[in-house]
C-alpha positions in Angstrom: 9.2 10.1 64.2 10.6 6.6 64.7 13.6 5.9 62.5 13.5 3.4 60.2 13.9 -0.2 60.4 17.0 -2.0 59.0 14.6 -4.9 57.2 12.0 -2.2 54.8 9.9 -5.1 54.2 8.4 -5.0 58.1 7.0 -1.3 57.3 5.2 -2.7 53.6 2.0 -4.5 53.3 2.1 -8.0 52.3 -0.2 -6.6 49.1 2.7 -4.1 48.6 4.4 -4.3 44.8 7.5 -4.7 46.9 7.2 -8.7 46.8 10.6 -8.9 46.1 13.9 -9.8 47.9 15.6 -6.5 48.9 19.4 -5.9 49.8 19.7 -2.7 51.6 23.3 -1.0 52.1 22.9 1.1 54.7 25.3 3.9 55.1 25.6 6.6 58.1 23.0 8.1 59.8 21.7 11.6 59.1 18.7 13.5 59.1 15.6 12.5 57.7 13.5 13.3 54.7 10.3 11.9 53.2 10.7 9.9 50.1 6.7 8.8 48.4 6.0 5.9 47.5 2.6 4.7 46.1 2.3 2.2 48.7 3.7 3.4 51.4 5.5 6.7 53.3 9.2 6.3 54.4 11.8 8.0 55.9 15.2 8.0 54.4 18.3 9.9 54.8 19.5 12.7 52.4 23.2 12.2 52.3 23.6 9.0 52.9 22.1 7.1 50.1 20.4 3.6 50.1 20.8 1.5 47.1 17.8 -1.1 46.3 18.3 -4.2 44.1 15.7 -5.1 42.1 16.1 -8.7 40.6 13.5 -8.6 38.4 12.3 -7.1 34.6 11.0 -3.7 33.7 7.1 -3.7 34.5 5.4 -3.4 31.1 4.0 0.3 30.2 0.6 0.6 31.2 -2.2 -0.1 28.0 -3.2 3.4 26.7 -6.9 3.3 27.1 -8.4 5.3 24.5 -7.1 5.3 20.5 -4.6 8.6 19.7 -5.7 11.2 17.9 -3.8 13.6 15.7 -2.5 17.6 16.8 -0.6 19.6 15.0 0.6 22.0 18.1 3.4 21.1 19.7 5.0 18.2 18.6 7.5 16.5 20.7 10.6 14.2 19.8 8.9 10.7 20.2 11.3 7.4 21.2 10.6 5.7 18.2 13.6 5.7 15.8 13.7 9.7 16.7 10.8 10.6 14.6 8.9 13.4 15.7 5.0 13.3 15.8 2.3 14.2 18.5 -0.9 12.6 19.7 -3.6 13.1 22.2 -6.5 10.8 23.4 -9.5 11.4 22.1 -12.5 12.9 23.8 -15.3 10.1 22.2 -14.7 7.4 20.5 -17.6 4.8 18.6 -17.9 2.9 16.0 -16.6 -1.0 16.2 -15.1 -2.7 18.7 -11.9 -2.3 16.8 -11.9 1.2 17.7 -11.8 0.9 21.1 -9.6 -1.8 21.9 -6.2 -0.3 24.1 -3.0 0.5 22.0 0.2 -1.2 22.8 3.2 -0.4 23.1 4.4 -2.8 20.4 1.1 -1.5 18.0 2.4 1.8 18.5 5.9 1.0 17.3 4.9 -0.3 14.4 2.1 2.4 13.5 4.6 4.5 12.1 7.5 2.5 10.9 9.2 3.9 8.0 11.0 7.7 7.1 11.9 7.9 3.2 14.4 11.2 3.2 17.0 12.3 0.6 17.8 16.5 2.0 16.5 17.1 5.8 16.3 20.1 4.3 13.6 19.3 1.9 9.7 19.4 3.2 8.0 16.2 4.4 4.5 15.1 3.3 2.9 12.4 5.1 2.2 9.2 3.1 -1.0 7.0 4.2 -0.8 3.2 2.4 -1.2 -0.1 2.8 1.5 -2.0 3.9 0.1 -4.9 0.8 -1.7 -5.8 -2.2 -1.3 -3.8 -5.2 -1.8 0.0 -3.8 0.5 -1.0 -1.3 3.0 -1.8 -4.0 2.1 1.9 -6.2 2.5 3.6 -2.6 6.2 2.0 -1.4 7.5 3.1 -5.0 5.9 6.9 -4.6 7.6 6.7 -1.7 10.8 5.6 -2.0 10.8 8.0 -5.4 9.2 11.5 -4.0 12.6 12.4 -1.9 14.4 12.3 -4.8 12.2 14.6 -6.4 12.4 17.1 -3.5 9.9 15.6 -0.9 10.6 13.6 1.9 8.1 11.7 3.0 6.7 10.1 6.7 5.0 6.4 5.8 1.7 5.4 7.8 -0.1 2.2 7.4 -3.1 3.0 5.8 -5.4 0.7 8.1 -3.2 1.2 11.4 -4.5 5.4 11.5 -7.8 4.5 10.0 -8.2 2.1 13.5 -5.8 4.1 15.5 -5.8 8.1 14.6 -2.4 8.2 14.8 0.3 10.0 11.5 2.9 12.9 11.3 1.6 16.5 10.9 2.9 17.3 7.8 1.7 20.1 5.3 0.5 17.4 3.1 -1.0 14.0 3.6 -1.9 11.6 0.9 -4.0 9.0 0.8 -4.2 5.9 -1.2 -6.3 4.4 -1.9 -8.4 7.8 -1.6 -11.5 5.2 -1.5 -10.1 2.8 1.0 -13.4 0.8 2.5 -11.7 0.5 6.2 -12.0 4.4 6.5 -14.7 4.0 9.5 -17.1 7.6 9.4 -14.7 8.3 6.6 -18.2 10.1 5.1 -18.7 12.3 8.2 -16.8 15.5 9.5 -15.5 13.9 12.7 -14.4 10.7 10.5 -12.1 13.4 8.8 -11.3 15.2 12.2 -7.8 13.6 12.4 -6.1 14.3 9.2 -7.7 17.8 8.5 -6.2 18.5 12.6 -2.6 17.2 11.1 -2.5 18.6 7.8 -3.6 22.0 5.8 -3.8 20.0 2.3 -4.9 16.3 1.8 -4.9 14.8 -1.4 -5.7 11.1 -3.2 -4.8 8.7 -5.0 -6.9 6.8 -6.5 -8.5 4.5 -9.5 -11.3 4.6 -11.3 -11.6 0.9 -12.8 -14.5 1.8 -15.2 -16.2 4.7 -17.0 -18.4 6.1 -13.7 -17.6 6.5 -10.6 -20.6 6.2 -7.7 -22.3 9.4 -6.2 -20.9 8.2 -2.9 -17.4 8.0 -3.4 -17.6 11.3 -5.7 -19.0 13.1 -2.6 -15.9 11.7 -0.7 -13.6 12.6 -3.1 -14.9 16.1 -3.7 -13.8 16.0 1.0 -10.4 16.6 -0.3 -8.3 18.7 -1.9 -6.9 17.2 -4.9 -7.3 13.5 -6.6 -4.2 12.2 -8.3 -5.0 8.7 -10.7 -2.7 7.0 -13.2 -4.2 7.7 -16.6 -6.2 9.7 -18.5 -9.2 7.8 -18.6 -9.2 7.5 -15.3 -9.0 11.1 -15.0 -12.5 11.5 -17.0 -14.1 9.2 -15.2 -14.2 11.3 -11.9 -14.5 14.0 -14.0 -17.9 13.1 -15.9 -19.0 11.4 -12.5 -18.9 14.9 -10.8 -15.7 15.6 -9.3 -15.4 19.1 -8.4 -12.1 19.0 -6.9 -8.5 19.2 -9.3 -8.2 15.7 -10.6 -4.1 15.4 -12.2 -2.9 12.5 -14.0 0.3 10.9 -12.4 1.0 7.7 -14.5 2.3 4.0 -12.8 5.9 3.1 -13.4 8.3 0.7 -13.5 11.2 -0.2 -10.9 15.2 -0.5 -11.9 14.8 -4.3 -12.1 13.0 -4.0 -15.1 16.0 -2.7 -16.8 18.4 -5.5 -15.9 19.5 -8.1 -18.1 17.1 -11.3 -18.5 17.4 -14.0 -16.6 14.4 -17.0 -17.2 13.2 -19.0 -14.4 15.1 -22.7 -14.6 11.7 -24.5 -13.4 9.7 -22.9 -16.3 10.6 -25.1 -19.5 12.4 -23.0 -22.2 11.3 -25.5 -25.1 7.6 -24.5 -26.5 5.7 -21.3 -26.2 4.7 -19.6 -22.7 1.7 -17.7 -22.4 1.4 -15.7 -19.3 -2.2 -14.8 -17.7 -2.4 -13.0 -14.4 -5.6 -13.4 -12.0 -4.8 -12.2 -8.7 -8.7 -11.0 -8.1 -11.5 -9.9 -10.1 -11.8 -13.2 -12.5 -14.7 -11.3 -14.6 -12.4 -7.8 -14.8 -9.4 -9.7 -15.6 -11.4 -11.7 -18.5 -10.8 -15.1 -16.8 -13.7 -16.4 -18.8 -12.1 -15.0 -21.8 -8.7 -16.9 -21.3 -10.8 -19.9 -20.1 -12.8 -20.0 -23.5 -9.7 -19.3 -25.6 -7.2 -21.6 -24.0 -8.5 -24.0 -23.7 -9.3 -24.7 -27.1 -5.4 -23.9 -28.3 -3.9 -25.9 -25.2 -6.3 -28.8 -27.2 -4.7 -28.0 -30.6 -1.2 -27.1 -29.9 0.8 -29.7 -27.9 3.5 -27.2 -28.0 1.8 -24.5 -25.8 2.1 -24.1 -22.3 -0.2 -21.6 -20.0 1.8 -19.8 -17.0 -0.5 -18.9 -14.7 -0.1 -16.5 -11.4 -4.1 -16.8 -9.5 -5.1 -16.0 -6.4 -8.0 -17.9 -4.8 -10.0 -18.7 -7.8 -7.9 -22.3 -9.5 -10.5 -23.0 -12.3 -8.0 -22.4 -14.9 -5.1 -24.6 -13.4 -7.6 -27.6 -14.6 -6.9 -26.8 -18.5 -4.1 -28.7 -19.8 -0.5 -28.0 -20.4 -0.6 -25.4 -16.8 2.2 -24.1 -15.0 0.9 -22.5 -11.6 3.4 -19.6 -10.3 3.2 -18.9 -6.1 4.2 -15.7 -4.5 7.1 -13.7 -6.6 9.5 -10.7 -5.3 9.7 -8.1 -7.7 12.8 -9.5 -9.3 11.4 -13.1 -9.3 8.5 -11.5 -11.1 10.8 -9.8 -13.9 12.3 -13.2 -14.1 8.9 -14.8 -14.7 8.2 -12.2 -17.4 11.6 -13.3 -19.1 10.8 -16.9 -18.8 7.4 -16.5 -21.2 6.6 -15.1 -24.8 3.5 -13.7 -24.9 0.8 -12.2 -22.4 -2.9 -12.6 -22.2 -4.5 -9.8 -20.5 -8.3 -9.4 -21.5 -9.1 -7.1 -19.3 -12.9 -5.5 -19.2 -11.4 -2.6 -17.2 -8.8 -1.4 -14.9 -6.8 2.6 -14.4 -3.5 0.9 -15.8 -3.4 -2.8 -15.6 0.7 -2.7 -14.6 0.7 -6.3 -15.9 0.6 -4.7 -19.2 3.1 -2.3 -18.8 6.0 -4.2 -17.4 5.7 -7.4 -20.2 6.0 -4.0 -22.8 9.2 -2.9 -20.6 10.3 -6.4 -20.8 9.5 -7.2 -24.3 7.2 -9.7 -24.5 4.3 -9.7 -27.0 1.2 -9.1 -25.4 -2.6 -9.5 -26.3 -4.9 -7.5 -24.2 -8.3 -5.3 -24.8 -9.3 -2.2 -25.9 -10.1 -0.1 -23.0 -8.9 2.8 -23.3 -6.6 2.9 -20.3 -4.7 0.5 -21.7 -4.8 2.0 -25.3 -3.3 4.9 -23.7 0.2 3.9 -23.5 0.2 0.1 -24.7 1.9 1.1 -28.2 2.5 -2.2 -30.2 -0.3 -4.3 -28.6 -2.3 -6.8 -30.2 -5.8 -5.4 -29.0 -8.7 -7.8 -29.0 -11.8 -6.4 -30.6 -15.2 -5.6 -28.2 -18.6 -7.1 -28.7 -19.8 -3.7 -27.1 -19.4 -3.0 -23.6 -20.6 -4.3 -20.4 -20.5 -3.6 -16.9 -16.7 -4.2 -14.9 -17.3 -4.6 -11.7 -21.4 -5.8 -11.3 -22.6 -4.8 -7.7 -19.6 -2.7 -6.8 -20.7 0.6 -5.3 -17.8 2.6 -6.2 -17.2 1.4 -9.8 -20.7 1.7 -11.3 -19.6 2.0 -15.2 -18.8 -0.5 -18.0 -15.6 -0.9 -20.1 -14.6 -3.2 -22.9 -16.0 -7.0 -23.8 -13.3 -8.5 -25.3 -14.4 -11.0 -28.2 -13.5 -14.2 -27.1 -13.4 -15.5 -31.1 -11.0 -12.6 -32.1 -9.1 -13.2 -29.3 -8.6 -16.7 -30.4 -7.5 -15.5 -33.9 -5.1 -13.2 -32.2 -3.0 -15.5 -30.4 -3.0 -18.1 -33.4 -1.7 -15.2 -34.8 0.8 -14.1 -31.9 1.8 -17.5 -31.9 2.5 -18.1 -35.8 4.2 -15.0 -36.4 6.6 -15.1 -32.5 9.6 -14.1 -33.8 9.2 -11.0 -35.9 6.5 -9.8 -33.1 9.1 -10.8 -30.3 11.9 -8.5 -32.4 9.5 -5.7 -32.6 8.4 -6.1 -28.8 12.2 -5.8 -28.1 12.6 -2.8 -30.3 10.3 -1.1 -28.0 10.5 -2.2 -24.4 13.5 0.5 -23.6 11.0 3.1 -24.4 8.8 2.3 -22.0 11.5 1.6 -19.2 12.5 5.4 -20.3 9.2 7.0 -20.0 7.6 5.1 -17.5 9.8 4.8 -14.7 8.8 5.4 -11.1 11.6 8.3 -10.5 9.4 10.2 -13.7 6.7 9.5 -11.8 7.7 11.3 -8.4 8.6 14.3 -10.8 5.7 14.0 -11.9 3.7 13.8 -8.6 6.1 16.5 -7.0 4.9 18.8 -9.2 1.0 18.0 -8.5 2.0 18.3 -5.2 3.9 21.8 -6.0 1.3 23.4 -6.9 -1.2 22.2 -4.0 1.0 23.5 -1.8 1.5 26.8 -3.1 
């Protein structure tokens, strides 16, 4: 065999990945071995060693070509933040073009982000939510909460594995919301495949934001093992829709901010009264129309009345007069904009909690809302607004077929004259009560809670 030249670049291609300028220190002679290359066959010596100088970056890792799937057989330790987890490509893959597009290496980095862990000691459960919105919200504080309560827990984005098949084998996997619409096959065996491969149990978390639940999403949640929802009427509505699975109550709570002292946002003016209304979504739910109809005719009698809204994309009630819009808030900017008002408006037709509720009780403001009984549940001291019977929530929604409450909008109107006349001695008896509820309802009661639930699913 000839030996080999002293300039490497006369033995490669000009097509060869070697484009690049290469210094070769040569050292003595000796015999020869075969080194392989993908491009090309050379001869180099063993003992004497050849250093190559690459001037350029790291080529990129190759695009994986098919989504992960889920194992639960030997898991290996995985370079990202040292978590361990285990995939495999799948063997078919269909459904939309989302579903098929290559993984990343930056996509996978992100797909599972976040460990919560008290005591390595302790078992993990795997945690499937939204990064967002208001499940995404519940979800972070069951998360953060559950490893004090003797589970840690392994966080997925909720619509990351949905795409992407991808999660920690765990014994336990939650999901939430149990009902989450980007689930694709969610309804079929092999749209299940991937979470029943990583975990024995799977449970839910869900809503229920009327009195009946839909026969399709009861025979999705009667594909798991257990449902967990925040209230007792919630609980019945699965129930008398034809769960068959265990349905336990695990109530919403309330974060350590709500327990700090007030402090009242400097652009929201301190003179007059502040009546709080929130409408992220769902202006029929919420009773927009209600607030609409009632405000409107006190923003017109009382000069002294201002209306604090926080809306999403729906503006029609920053026309009335006498608004104050609110943007995005933190969670302490949102305590703060609780301190910085007097009453609440909350007229809801339906909802499993309504948290707005909650959290003005924890902070002592006075609050009007309905009388659905998910709110009646835990809303002691409330100013609740007479129905003119019942209508449906959530008109055209598959999932939430039922009705709820239809808040009068002329007793609402007499209640906030009310609420309005007679502030101070309600504000003193609001007061009275809001450490109660920070007490009772806090999110650290709730992991007990859920721990528990979880407990007994596991034994």
């Amino acid at each position: 065999m000839p030996k080999i030249a002293r300039r490497i670049k006369e033995h490669v291609d000009g097509k060869s990945v070697f484009k690049h300028e290469l210094n070769v220190h040569r050292t003595e002679e000796g015999s020869v071995k075969v080194i392989e290359f993908d491009h090309k066959t050379l001869r180099q010596a063993p003992v004497a060693t050849r250093h190559f100088h690459f001037p350029h970056k790291i080529r990129p890792a190759p695009v994986v070509t098919h989504p992960p799937t889920l194992r639960t057989v030997s898991p290996r330790q995985s370079v990202f933040q040292g978590h361990r987890f285990a995939v495999r490509s799948a063997t078919t893959i269909t459904g939309p073009e989302s579903l098929t597009r290559p993984v990343t290496r930056e996509q996978l980095k992100q797909l599972i982000k976040k460990t919560f862990i008290v005591n390595p000691q302790n078992p993990f459960l795997t945690y499937y939510a939204p990064v967002g919105g208001s499940f995404g919200v519940v979800g972070k504080h069951h998360m953060q909460n559950l490893p004090h309560a003797g589970w840690n827990v392994h966080w997925v984005p909720l619509n990351v594995t949905t795409n992407r098949r991808m999660g920690y084998p765990s014994q336990i996997g939650i999901i939430h919301p149990l009902l989450y619409w980007g689930i694709p096959g969610w309804a079929s065996a092999v749209g299940r495949q991937h979470y029943r491969q990583a975990h024995k149990k799977i449970a839910g978390f869900e809503v229920a934001d009327s009195d009946a639940i839909g026969k399709g999403a009861i025979s999705l949640v009667n594909k798991v093992d257990l449902l967990m929802v925040p209230g007792e009427t919630a609980k019945a509505a699965f129930v008398n829709s034809g769960a068959e699975i265990p349905v336990e109550v695990v109530q919403h709570g309330l974060s350590d901010v709500y327990s700090a002292p007030k402090n009242s946002f400097s652009s929201i003016p301190e003179d007059g009264v502040k009546i709080l209304y929130f409408q992220l979504h769902s202006r029929w739910r919420k009773g927009g129309d209600v607030v609409e109809k009632v405000m409107s005719r006190i923003l017109k009698e009382r000069k002294d009345v201002k209306l604090v809204l926080r809306l999403g994309a729906n503006k029609e009630l920053a026309k009335l007069p006498q608004t104050i819009c609110v943007n995005w808030l933190s969670e302490r900017d949102l305590v703060h904009l609780y301190d910085s008002c007097d009453i609440l408006f909350a007229p809801s037709r339906g909802g499993a909690c309504e948290l707005n509720v909650l959290e003005a009780l924890a902070r002592g403001l006075v609050v009007e809302t309905s009388s659905y009984p998910s709110i009646k549940e835990y809303a002691e001291g409330a100013l609740f607004i007479k129905d003119k019977g019942r209508v449906r929530v959530l008109p055209g929604n598959s999932i939430h077929i039922g009705k709820g409450s239809n808040p009068d909008p002329d007793h609402a109107y007499e209640l906030m004259n009310y609420a309005i006349d007679n502030l101070a001695e309600l504000k003193k008896k609001a007061e009275a009560l809001a450490p109660k509820f920070r007490e009772k309802y806090s999110w650290r009661n709730t992991a007990k809670c859920m721990a528990e639930v979880l407990g007994r699913l596991a034994a």
